[in-house]
N, C-alpha and C positions, 0 to 999 in steps of 0.2 A: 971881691968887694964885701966890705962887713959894713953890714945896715944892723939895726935893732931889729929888721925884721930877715934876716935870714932865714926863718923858717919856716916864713908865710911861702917867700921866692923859693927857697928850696922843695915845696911841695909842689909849687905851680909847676915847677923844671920837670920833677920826676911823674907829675902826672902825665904831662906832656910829650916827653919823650922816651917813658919806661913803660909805664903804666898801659895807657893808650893804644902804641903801636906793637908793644912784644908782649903784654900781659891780654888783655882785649883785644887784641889782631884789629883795630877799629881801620877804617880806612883813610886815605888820604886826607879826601876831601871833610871825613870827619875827623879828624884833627886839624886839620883846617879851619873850620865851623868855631869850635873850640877855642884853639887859642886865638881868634880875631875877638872873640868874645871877652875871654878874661883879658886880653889884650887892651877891650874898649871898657869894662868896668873897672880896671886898675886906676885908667886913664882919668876919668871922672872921679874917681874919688880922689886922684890927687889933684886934679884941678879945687877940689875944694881946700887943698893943703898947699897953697901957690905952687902947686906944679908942681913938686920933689915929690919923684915917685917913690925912694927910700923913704918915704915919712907914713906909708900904707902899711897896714898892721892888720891886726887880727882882731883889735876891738871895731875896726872898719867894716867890716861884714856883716853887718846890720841889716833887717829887715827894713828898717826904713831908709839906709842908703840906697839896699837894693831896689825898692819899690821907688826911689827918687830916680835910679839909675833907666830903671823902663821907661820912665814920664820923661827921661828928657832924651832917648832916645827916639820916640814918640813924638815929640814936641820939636825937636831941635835937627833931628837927623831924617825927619820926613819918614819912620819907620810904620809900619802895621801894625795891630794885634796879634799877628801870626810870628812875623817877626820878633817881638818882644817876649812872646811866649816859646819862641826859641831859644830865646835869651836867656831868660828864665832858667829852661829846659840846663842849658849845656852849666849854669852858674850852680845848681843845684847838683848836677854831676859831679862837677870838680871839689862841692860841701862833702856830698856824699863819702866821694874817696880821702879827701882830707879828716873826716871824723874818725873814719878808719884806722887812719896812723898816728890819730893826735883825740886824745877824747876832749881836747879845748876846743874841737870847731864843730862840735855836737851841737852845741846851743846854735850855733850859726844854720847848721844844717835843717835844725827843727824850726827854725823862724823862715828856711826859704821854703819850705815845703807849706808853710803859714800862706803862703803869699798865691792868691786865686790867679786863676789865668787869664786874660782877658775874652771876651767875649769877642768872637768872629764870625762875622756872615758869611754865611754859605754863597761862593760865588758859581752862576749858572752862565756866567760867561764864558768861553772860550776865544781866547784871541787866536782865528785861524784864518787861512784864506782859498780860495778857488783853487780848482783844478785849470781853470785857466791863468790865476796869474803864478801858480805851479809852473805851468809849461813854458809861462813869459821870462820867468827867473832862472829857469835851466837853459834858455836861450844866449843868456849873457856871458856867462866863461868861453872863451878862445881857447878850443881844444889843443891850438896850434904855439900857443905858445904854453909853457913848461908848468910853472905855478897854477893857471886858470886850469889845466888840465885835471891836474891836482883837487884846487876846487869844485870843479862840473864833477868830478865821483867822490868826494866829501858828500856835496849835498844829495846826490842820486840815491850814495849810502843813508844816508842820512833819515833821508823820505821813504825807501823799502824797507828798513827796518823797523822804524821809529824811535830809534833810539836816542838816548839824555846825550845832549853834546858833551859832557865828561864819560860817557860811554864809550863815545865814538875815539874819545883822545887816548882812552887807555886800551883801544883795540890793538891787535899783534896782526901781523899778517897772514900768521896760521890761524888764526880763531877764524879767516872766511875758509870755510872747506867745500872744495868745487869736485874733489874726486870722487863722487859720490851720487848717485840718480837723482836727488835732488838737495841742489846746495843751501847750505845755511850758513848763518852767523854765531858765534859763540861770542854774549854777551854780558859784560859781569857790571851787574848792578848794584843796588844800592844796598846794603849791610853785606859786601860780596856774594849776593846771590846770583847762580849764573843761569842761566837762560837761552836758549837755542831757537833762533828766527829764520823761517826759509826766506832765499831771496830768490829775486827775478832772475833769470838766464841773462838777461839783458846785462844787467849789476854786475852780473860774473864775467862779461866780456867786457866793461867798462872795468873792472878789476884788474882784469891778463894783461889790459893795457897800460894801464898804470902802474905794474910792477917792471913790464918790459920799459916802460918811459925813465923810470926811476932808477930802473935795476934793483930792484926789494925780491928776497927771496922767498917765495909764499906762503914756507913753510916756516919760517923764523918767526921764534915764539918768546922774543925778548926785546926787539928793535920795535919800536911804535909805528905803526901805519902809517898818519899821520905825522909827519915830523916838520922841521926849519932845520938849517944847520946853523950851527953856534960852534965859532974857533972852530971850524973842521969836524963837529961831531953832530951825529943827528939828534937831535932835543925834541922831545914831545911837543908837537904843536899846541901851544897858548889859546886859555878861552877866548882870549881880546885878539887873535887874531882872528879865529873865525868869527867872533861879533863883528868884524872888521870888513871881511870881504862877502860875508851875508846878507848886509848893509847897504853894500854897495853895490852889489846885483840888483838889490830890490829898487836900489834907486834908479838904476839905469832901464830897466822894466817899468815901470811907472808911466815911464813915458810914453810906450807904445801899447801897453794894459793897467787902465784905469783902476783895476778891482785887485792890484798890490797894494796892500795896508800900508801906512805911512811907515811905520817902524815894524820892521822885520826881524824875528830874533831867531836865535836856535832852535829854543823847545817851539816856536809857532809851527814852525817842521813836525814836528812829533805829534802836537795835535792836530795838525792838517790831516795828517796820514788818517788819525783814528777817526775824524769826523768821516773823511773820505769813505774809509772803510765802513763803518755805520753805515754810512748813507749805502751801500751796494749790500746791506743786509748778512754784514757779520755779526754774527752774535758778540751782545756784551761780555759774556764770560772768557770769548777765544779771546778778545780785544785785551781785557782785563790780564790775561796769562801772557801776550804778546806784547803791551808794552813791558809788563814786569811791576804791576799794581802788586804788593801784599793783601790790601783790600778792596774789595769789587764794589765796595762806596767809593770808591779816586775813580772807578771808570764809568759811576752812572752819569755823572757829569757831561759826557756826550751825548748821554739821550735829554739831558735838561737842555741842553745847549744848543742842541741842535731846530734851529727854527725853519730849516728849510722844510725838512722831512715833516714840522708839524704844517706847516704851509703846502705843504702838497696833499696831507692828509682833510684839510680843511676843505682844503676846494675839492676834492673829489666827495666830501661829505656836504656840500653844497650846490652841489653839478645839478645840472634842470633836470635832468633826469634822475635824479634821485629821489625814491619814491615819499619820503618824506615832505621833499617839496614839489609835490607834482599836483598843482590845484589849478584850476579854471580861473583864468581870468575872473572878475571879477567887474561889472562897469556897475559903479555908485552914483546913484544921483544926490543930491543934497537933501531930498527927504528920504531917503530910501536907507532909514534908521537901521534895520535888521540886519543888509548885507553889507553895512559900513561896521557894523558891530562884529560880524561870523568875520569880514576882513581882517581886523585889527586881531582878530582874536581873543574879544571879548565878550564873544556868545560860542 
């Protein structure tokens, strides 16, 4: 197809699919990230060009398109400042490598790097839930039938590891290694970094079962763990399918345990685990090395989060027996100025 901008699209191609994957070894999901990005700001600047996305060029790359481009992702797509500043992030990547091969998209490059990042709040929230409505949701898959089987050690995995539900889809079924005194998981995380998690004895017989149910050979180090089959072939199980049936566990739990959170997601598993753990007094550093934190600021956020462990810390620093507060009654009369004042604590 010849556009006047061939050489805008021809860079976008080559970063994408040269660049990225076989120059930067980047990973899936960060290519991913990526092209839904330049995907969404191509898109917007041709909606300012009635829509022909041939009519996008290289004088388009503007700091004030781009800056138009965050605001109405913002405004229009219900996005974040964290969002947006990812946006940002991957738009400036794609300048970057484009200045490289073209000294015409230097000025572009130097006006995104112009452009401040939005301001985000530090969230001390934690979306997680009980250790009972835990046990409420692994109640609900039907061992007995084939798929729930499937699922009931999806999420088991899930929960003893802690691991990112794109962890869990890109697992082999050699990375669980049971021949060994104490079995682990081999976990490849984000910027492919890998990672080694011991799991429960338990997980590991929840595992022998599910490859005997399957027939998965456990040392195959290429077929995906999780899978569906598609025409005859086994296909890596979909994030939307397990939002799908994680969903729907938690909704059928709800029913008989009140303390499953309305909307149950994958990663709420992953923080559950780590609040869990916290709470039974694992250090934040092991935590921090176990999920696969780069920086041990992503794992304080448990101890900000966690309001039970300060609620128990409270009440035992306010127990009658604590010697802080261990004073004598007190009986006041309505003249009796001195011990209403030593009362209140203003003598």
């Amino acid at each position: 197809m010849k556009t006047k901008n061939d050489g805008l699209f021809q860079l976008i191609k080559e970063y994408l699919t040269i660049y990225l994957p076989k120059q930067k070894i980047a990973s899936e999901h960060t290519i991913k990230s990526y092209r839904e990005t330049l995907n969404l700001f191509i898109t917007y600047i041709s909606l300012q060009k009635d829509g022909t996305l041939a009519k996008v060029s290289l004088d388009d790359l503007t700091r004030e398109n781009i800056e138009n481009f965050l605001s109405w992702i913002c405004e229009k797509r219900a996005c974040g400042a964290s969002t947006a500043n990812q946006r940002l992030s991957a738009i400036r990547a794609f300048l970057k490598y484009a200045s490289g091969k073209n000294i015409l998209y230097v000025s572009c490059y130097t006006a995104s790097r112009n452009i401040p990042l939005r301001k985000t709040e530090k969230k001390f929230i934690v979306m997680h839930f009980s250790e009972s409505a835990r046990d409420a949701m692994l109640l609900q898959p039907d061992p007995k039938k084939k798929n729930q089987h499937r699922d009931l050690f999806f999420l088991i995995l899930l929960y003893d590891t802690g691991a990112r539900d794109s962890e869990m889809l890109d697992m082999h079924p050699a990375d669980i290694v049971t021949n060994c005194g104490a079995p682990y998981v081999v976990i490849r995380g984000k910027g492919k970094k890998i990672r080694t998690v011991p799991i429960m004895d338990e997980t590991v017989q929840h595992f022998r079962s599910y490859c005997r149910r399957f027939g998965i050979d456990t040392y195959d180090k290429s077929a995906p763990l999780f899978y569906t089959m598609i025409h005859g072939e086994k296909c890596r199980m979909s994030d939307d399918n397990v939002a799908r049936f994680i969903g729907k566990y938690a909704d059928m739990a709800r029913k008989s345990c009140a303390e499953v959170p309305k909307h149950v997601t994958p990663h709420m598993w992953r923080h559950s685990r780590a609040i869990h753990l916290y709470r039974k007094g694992v250090p934040l550093p092991l935590i921090s090395e176990w999920l696969g934190h780069s920086n041990m600021e992503t794992t304080l956020i448990y101890a900000y989060a966690d309001t039970e462990m300060k609620r128990t810390a409270i009440e035992k620093a306010t127990a009658t027996n604590h010697p802080l507060y261990k004073q004598k009654e007190t009986e006041t009369t309505e003249g009796d100025n001195d011990n209403l004042r030593r009362y209140c604590g203003l003598k």
